[in-house]
C-alpha positions in Angstrom: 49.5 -54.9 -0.5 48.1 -53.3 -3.5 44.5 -53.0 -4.3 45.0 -55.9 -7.1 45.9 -57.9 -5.0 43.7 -57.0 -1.9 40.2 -57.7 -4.4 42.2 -61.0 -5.7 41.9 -61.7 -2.0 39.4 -61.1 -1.1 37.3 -62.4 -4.9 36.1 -58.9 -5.5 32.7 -57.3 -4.5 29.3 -57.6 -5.9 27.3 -54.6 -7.5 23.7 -55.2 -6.4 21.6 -52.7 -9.1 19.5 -52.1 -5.7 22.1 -50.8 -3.7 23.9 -47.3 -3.4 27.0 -48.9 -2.8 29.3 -51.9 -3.4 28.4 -55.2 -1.2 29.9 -58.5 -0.4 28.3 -61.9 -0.5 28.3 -65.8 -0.6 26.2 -68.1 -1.8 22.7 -68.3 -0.1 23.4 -72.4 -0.1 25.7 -71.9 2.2 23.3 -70.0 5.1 23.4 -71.9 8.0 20.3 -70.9 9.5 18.8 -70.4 5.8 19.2 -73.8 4.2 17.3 -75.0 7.5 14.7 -72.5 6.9 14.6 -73.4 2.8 11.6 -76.0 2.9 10.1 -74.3 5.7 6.8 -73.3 4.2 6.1 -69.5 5.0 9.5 -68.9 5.9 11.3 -66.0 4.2 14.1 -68.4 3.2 11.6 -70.5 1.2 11.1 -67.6 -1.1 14.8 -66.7 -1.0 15.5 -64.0 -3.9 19.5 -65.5 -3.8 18.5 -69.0 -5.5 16.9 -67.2 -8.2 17.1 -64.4 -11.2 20.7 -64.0 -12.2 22.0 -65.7 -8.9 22.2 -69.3 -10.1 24.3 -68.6 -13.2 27.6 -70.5 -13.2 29.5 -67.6 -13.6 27.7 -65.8 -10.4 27.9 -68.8 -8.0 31.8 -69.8 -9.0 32.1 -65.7 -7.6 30.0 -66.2 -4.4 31.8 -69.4 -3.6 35.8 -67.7 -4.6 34.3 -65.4 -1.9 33.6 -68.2 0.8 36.8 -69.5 0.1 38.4 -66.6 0.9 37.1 -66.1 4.3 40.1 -68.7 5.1 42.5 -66.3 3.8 44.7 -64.8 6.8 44.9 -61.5 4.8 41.0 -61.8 4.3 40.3 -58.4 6.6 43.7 -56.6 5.7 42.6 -56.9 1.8 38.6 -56.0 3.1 39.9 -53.1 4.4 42.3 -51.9 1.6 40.1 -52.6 -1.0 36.9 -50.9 1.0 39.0 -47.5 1.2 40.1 -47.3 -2.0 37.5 -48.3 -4.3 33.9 -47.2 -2.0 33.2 -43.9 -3.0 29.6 -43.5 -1.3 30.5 -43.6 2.4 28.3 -46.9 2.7 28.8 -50.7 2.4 26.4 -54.1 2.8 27.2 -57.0 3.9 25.4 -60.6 2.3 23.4 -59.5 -0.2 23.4 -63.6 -1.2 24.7 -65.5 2.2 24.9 -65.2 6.0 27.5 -65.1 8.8 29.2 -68.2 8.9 30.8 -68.1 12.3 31.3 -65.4 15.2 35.4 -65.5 13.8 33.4 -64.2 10.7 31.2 -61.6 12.2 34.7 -60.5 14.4 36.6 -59.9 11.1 33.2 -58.0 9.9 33.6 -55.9 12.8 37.4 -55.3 12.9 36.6 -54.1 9.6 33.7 -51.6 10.2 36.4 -50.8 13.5 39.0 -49.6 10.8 36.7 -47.8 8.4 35.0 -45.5 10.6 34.2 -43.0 7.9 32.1 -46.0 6.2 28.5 -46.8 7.0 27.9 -50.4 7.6 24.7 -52.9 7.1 24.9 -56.3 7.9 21.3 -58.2 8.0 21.4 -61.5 9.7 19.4 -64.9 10.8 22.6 -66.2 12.8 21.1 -64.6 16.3 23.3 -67.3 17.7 26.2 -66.2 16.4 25.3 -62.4 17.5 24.9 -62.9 21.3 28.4 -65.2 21.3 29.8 -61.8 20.1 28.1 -59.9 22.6 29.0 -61.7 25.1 32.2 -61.4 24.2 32.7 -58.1 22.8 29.4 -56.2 24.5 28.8 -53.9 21.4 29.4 -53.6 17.5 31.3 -50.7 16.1 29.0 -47.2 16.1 29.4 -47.8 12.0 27.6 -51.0 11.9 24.0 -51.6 12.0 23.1 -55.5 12.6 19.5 -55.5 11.5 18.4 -59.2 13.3 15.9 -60.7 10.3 13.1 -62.3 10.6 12.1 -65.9 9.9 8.5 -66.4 8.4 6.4 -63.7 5.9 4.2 -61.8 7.5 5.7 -62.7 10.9 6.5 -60.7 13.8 10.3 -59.0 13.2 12.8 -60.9 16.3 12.0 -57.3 18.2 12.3 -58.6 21.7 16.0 -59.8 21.0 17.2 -57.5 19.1 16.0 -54.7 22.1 18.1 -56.9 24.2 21.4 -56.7 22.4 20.4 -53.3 21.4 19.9 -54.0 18.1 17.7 -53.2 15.2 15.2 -55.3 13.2 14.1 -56.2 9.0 11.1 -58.4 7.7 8.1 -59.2 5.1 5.8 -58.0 7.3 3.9 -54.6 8.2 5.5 -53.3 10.6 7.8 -49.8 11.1 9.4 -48.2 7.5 8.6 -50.3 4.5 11.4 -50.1 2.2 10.3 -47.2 -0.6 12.5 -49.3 -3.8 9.5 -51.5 -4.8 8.4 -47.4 -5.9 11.4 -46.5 -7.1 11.8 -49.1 -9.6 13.7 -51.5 -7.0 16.3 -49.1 -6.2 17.7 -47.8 -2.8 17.8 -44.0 -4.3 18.4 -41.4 -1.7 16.9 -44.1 1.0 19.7 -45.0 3.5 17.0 -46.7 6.3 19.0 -50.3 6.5 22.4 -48.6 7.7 19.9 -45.9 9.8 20.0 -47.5 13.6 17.9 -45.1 14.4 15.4 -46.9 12.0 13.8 -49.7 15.0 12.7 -52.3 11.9 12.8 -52.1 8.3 9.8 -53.9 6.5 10.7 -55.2 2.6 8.1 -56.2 0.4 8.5 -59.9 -0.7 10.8 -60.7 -3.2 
């Protein structure tokens, strides 16, 4: 497989200006757990920063959606992979900037592919807490490379601390607790701050968007 044909497979990655890195998403209409949340009022979802700015452009949501699509794709975590290693200079990667895990087959292939990158620094934020302890259960543990930051539901609300210290996991939310995320000082970028992929880092707190 060449890389051509591994980011055709895959529909290529997105280049959020916030991040370090490269990161690959979906469209936030298609969070399970999310569109629930959507006309919750005070929920984090309501506010969602993925159905709005540039996100809703045509051109932007026929990429996110080739992306879903392509999560059906047999080759989906051999092309991941390839096209990961070859084109990810900066040793780190997000997953979902726009989107959510669909299904624990999705968070596996997530995983395999942190498995087979170990050199590469993985963040993957998620509401599918469902979906997290099926894998636990199954697998007992996410690759050392992976950070699974367990989000939380409502603004100002407590971060999901008690499950996540259960699976062993760490934590992100609008509130005011642990490290606030420094971008919203450094003109909404990421910089030399590398906290989300940090599991060392209990619970990340954002500033609403």
């Amino acid at each position: 497989m060449t890389l051509s044909q591994s980011l055709s497979i895959i529909a290529n990655f997105s280049a959020p200006s916030k991040m370090p890195c490269q990161s690959w998403s979906i469209p936030a209409k298609r969070c399970k757990t999310g569109m629930k949340l959507r006309d919750v009022v005070g929920s984090i979802c309501s506010k969602c920063y993925a159905l709005k700015g540039r996100y809703p452009f045509p051109n932007v949501q026929a990429a996110l959606e080739r992306r879903f699509q392509s999560l059906s794709n047999p080759l989906w975590e051999e092309a991941m992979v390839l096209a990961i290693n070859l084109t990810e200079s900066s040793g780190f990667f997000r997953w979902h900037d726009s989107g959510d895990v669909q299904s624990v087959e999705h968070l596996e292939k997530i995983a395999n592919v942190a498995k087979r990158l170990p050199n590469i620094r993985f963040w993957l934020p998620t509401r599918e807490y469902g979906f997290v302890a099926e894998y636990l259960k199954k697998h007992e543990a996410f690759p050392s490379n992976l950070t699974v930051r367990l989000s939380s539901l409502m603004i100002e609300g407590r971060p999901p601390s008690t499950i996540a210290k259960r699976f062993g996991l760490t934590t992100s939310g609008v509130s005011k607790e642990g490290f606030t995320c420094p971008s919203s000082k450094q003109g909404g970028k990421c910089l030399t701050c590398r906290a989300c992929w940090d599991q060392s880092v209990a619970n990340v707190n954002y500033k609403q968007h």
